[in-house]
C-alpha positions, -999 to 999 in steps of 0.1 A, spaced: -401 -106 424 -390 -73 429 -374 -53 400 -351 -25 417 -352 -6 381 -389 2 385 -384 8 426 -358 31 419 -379 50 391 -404 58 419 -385 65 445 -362 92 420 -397 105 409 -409 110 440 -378 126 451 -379 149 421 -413 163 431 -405 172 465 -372 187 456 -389 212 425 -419 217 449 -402 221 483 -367 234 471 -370 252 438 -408 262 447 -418 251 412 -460 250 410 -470 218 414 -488 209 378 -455 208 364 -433 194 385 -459 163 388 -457 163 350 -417 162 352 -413 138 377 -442 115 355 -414 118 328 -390 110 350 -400 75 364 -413 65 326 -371 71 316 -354 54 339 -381 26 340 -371 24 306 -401 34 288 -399 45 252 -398 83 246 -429 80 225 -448 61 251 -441 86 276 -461 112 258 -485 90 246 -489 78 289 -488 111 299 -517 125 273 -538 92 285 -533 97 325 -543 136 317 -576 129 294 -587 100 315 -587 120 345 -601 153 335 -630 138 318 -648 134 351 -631 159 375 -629 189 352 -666 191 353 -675 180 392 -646 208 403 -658 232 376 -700 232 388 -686 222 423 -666 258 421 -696 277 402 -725 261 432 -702 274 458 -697 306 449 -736 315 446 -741 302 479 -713 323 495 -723 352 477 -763 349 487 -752 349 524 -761 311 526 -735 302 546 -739 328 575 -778 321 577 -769 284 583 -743 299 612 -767 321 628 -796 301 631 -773 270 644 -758 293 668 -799 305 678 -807 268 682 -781 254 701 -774 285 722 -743 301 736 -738 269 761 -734 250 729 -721 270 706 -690 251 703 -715 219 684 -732 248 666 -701 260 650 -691 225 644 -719 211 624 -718 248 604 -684 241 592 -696 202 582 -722 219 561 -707 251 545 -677 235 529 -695 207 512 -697 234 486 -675 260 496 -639 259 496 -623 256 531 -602 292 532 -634 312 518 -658 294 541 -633 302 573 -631 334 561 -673 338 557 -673 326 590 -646 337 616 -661 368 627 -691 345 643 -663 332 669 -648 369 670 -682 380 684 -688 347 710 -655 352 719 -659 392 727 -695 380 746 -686 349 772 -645 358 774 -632 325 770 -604 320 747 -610 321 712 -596 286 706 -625 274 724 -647 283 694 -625 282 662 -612 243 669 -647 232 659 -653 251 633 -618 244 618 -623 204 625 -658 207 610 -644 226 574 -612 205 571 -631 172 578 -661 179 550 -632 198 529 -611 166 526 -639 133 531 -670 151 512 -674 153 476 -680 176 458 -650 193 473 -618 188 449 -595 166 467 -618 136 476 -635 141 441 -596 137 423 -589 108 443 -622 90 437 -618 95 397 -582 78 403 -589 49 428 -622 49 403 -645 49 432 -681 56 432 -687 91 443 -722 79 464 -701 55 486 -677 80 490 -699 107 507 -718 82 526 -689 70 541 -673 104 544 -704 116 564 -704 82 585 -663 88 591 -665 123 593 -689 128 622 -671 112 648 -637 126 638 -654 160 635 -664 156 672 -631 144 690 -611 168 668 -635 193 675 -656 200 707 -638 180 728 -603 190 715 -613 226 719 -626 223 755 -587 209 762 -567 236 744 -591 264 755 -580 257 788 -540 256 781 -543 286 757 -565 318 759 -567 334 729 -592 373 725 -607 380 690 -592 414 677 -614 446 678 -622 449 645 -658 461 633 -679 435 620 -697 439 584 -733 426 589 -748 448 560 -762 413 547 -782 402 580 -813 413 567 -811 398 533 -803 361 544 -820 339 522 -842 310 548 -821 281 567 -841 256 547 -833 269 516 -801 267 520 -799 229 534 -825 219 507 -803 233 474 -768 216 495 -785 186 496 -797 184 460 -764 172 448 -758 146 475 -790 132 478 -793 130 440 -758 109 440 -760 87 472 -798 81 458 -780 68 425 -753 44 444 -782 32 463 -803 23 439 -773 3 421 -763 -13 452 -774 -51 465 -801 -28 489 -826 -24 457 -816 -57 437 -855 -72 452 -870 -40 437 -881 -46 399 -878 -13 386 -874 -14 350 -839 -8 327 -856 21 311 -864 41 344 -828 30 365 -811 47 331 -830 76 332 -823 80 374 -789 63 365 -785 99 345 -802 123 371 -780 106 396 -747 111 382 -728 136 399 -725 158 364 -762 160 362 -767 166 399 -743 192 401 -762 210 370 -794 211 385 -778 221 420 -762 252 400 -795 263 384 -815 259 417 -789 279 432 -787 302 403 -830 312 397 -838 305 437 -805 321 458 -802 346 430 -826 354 405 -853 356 430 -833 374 452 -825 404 431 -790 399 420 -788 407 383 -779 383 361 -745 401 353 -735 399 383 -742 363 389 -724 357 354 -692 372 373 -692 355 406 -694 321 386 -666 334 362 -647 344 389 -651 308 405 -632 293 378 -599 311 384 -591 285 416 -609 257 399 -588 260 372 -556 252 390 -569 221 408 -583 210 377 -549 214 358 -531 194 396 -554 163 391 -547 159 356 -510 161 365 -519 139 395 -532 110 370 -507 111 347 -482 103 378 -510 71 381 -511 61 345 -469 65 344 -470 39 377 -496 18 358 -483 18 318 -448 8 334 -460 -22 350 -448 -11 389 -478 -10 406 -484 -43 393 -452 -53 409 -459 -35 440 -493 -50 443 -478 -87 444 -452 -77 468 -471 -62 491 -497 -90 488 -469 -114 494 -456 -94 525 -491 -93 541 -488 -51 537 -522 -41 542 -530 -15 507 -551 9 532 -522 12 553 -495 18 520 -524 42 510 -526 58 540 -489 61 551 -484 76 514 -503 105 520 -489 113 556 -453 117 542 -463 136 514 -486 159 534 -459 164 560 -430 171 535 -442 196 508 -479 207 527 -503 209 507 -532 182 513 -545 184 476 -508 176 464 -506 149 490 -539 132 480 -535 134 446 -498 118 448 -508 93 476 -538 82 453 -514 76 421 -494 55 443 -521 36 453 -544 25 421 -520 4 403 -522 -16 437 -560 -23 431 -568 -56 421 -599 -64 402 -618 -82 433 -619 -50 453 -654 -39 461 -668 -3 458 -672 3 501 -635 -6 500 -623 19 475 -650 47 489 -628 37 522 -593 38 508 -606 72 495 -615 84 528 -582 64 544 -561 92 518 -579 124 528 -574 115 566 -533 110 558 -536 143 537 -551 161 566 -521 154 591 -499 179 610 -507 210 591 -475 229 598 -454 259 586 -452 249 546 -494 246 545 -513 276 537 -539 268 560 -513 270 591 -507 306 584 -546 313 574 -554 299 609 -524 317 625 -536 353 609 -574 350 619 -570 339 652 -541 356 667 -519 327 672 -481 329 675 -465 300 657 -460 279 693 -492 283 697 -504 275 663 -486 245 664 -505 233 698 -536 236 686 -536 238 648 -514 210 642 -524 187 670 -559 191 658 -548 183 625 -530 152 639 -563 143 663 -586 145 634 -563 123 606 -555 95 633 -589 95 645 -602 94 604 -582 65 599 -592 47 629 -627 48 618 -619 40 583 -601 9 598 -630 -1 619 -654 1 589 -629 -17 565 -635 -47 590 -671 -48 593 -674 -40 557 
């Protein structure tokens, strides 16, 4: 039975939050909060409750993203700052060779922004396809699409990046089926939306890098390839080692209680993220001559853009625990159910209209992942909330267009007019959320 009280809270909530964001250009921490408010009033909630909702969506969320974003942010910057993530670029550029330069670039962007933030790896990165560009000729295009698909696939699928990280807390998936399936999805996407988009729109669009000079003061002081692929994979291995280890896969094993706590706890992403940081810390910077003072400052620094993700997932989970306290998603859930709506598709659809509508992909996930958990019933299994994660970031990722950051970031670096931004940003964008989902689809029936 469908109360139109509780529809129409969500709806005028939803509304709210695009108007203040898209209209008024109110940040998005508060206008998430306001429209929370919003939907707990009309839905008839009392003013008490409200508050009291709103201080239980914001605690239960922070305590687990606050400190993944926090050491995600802090792990990141060392590596960008130790050169990290242009020794991984150059000696994938060495390996595959200029013929295959457009994989090289790919599977650099797949790696760097696992813990580096998509604009600042970009940034790192784009005057690698300035120089290939200036050497063979061929449009620019032909080497940025890959290396664009390959940040924007890890940035959105991969924890510990912020936006798959913030949906996991709220769909409470586990973060080691998330990455594992984010890798498994995120490889194929990476390729169409990649390689084989760039080879298209290299040929309808050429594109020369400006002449600027490059800065390569750093080229002698890159800390070793396997360095740097050894301390990225700390954190993951340590957390898909934990899921795997809880799963059915080791259920024959008899390890005792006493030692699955203990790798329980080394597991956890909190713990593996700490250890990642000091590795990072003593071995890409201790060792390599960089003072302690200023390592202190480049993880200080790191907290100014954490911060304001951190402070947009709270606000995103106290949207969820306003959906769940009022009883809708409840509702929802049984309509849906009843209507034979498939939840990956509500949860995937959510994200696409909020992505395309106010831009950003962090707002969209965050919103579309509210929407979603009070639609979780208690027989859903792990792989299928890992998936409805994933499912999220690939609506989140859609048509990036002229109210994302990332459309003008792309624009600036590589020359584009709008037109042609739109051609090749934006379809890729498209290419790589339809293609995401598609996979994620697959899966979800084999799984």
């Amino acid at each position: 039975m469908i109360d139109f009280t509780l529809i129409t809270a969500v709806l005028v909530g939803i509304a709210i939050l695009l108007f203040l964001v898209l209209r008024l250009k109110i940040q998005a921490f508060i206008a998430l909060l306001i429209s929370s408010i919003v939907v707990g009033i009309i839905a008839g909630m009392p003013p008490l409750t409200i508050i009291e909702t709103m201080q239980e969506g914001m605690g239960d969320t922070l305590g687990f993203v606050a400190l993944v974003v926090g050491l995600g942010a802090m792990f990141g910057a060392i590596l960008e700052h130790s050169g990290g993530a242009e020794a991984l670029a150059n000696y994938l550029l060495h390996k595959f060779g200029e013929k295959n330069a457009t994989w090289a670039l790919m599977f650099t962007g797949f790696f760097v922004a696992i813990p580096v933030f998509f604009d600042v790896a970009f940034i790192i990165l784009v005057p690698l396809i300035y120089s290939l560009q200036r050497k063979t000729k061929k449009s620019l295009l032909l080497y940025g699409m890959p290396l664009l698909a390959g940040l924007a696939i890890t940035h959105a699928f991969i924890p510990p990046t912020p936006g798959p990280v913030a949906v996991a807390d709220i769909l409470k998936a586990d973060l080691g089926w998330v990455i594992l399936f984010g890798f498994i999805v995120g490889i194929p996407t990476a390729v169409v939306s990649g390689p084989l988009f760039a080879k298209y729109i290299a040929n309808k669009i050429h594109v020369d890098a400006p002449e600027i000079t490059i800065n390569d003061h750093a080229v002698n002081s890159y800390p070793g390839v396997g360095l740097v692929l050894a301390i990225i994979g700390i954190p993951i291995l340590l957390i898909v080692g934990n899921t795997l280890l809880n799963s059915p896969f080791f259920a024959d094993f008899n390890i005792s209680e006493t030692m699955k706590s203990w790798l329980k706890m080394i597991g956890h992403p909190f713990t593996a993220l700490i250890i990642a940081n000091i590795v990072a810390w003593y071995v890409l910077g201790i060792i390599r001559n960089t003072t302690k003072a200023i390592l202190l400052k480049i993880t200080t620094a790191s907290m100014a853009p954490a911060g304001i993700i951190i402070l947009l997932t709270g606000a995103g989970g106290v949207f969820k625990q306003m959906l769940v306290n009022t009883k809708t998603g409840e509702m929802l859930a049984t309509y849906f159910a009843d209507k034979g709506i498939s939840v990956l598709l509500f949860a995937f659809v959510s994200a696409v209209i909020i992505r395309i509508l106010q831009g950003s992909s962090t707002v969209a996930m965050i919103t579309a992942a509210g929407l979603t958990a009070p639609l979780l019933l208690n027989d859903v299994t792990e792989i299928s909330k890992a998936l409805l994660v994933i499912a999220i970031a690939s609506g989140a990722s859609i048509m990036s267009h002229v109210n994302d950051s990332g459309f003008w970031l792309v624009s600036k670096y590589l020359g584009l007019t709008e037109k042609q931004t739109f051609k090749s940003w934006t379809v890729m964008t498209t290419i790589l959320a339809m293609v995401g989902f598609g996979t994620v689809c697959l899966l979800f029936v084999l799984f």
